[in-house]
RODO-2510 file (C-alpha; in nm, 4 decimals, decimal comma):
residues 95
     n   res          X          Y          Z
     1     x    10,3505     8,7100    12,9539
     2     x    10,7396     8,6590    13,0265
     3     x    10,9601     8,8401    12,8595
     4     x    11,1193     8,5328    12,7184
     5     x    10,8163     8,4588    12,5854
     6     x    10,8006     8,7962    12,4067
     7     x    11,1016     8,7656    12,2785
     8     x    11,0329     8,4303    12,1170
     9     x    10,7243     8,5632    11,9850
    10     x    10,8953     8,8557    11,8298
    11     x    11,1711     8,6268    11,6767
    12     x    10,9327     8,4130    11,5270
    13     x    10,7579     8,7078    11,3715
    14     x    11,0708     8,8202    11,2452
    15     x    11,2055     8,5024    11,0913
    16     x    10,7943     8,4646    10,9262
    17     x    10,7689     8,8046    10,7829
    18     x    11,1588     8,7821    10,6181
    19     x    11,0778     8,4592    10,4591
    20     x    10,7715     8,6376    10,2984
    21     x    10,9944     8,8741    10,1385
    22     x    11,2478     8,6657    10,0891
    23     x    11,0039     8,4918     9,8527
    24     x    10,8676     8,8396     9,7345
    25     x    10,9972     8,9005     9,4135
    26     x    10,8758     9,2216     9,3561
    27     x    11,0510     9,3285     9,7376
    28     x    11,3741     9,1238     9,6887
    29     x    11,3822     9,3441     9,3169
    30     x    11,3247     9,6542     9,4820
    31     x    11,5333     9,6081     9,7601
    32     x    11,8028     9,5163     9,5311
    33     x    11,7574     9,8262     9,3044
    34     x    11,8766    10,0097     9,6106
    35     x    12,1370     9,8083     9,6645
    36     x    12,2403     9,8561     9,3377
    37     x    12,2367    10,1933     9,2539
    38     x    12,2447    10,3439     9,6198
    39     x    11,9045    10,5236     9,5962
    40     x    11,6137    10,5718     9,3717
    41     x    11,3307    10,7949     9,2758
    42     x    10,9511    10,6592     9,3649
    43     x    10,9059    10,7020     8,9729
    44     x    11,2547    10,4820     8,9023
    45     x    11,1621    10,1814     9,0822
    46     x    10,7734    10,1683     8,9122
    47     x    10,9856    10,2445     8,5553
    48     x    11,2546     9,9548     8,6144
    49     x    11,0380     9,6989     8,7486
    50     x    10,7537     9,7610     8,5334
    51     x    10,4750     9,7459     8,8130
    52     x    10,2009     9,9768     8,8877
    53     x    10,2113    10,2789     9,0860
    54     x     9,9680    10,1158     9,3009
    55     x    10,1672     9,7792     9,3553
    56     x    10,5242     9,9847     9,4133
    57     x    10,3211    10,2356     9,6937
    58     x    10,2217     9,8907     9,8652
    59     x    10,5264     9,7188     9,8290
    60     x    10,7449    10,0416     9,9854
    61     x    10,5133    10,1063    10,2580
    62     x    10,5588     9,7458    10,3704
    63     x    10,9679     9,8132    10,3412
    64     x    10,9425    10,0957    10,5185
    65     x    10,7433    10,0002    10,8032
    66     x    10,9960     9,6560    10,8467
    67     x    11,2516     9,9270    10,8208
    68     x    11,4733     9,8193    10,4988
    69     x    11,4548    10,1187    10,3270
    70     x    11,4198    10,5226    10,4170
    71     x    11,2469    10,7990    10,2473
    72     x    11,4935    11,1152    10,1761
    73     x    11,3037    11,4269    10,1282
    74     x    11,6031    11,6451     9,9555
    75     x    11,6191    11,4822     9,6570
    76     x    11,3060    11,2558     9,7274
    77     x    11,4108    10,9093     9,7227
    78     x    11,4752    10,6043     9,8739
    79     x    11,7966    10,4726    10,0183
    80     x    11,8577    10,1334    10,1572
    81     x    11,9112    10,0258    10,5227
    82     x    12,2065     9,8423    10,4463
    83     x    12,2088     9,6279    10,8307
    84     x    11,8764     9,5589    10,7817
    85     x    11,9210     9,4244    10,4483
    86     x    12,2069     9,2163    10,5757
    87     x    11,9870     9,0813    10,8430
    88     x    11,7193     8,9905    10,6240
    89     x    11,9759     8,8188    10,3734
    90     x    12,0886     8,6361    10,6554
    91     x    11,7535     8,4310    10,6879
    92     x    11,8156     8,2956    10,3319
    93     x    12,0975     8,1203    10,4613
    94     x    11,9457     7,9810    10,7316
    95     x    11,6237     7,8259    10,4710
***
């Protein structure tokens, strides 16, 4: 495969997977907690938004693998990656 083609592939991924959470509103909420408040305990974000402890673990993994947000270990929370965020936002405009 060319490596234009790869990178077409992996833009189209991109632009896919941010619309997704860009119509998550469980992610956009949590994403905007951080964004709010700077960083936030695992038990903060199931307290604020009301989900379960099962729905917040699955919605954070998926942030944390697409790299918006970071796990601290000293306090343990999460902080988030404000350029990432930026780029994601930056899909809404395009919609």
């Amino acid at each position: 495969m060319h490596e234009q083609s790869k990178d077409n592939i992996v833009e189209k991924l991109t632009v896919f997977r941010s619309r997704e959470i860009l119509n998550d509103n469980v992610k956009m909420a949590i994403l905007e907690m951080l964004k709010k408040h700077g960083h936030s305990s695992f038990g903060d974000i199931v307290r604020e938004l009301g989900v379960s402890q099962t729905a917040a673990t699955n919605h954070i993994i998926e942030l944390k693998l697409l790299g918006l947000i970071e796990k601290k270990t000293d306090p343990p929370n999460f902080n988030l990656n404000e350029e990432r965020y930026r780029h994601l936002l930056s899909f809404r405009e395009r919609q």
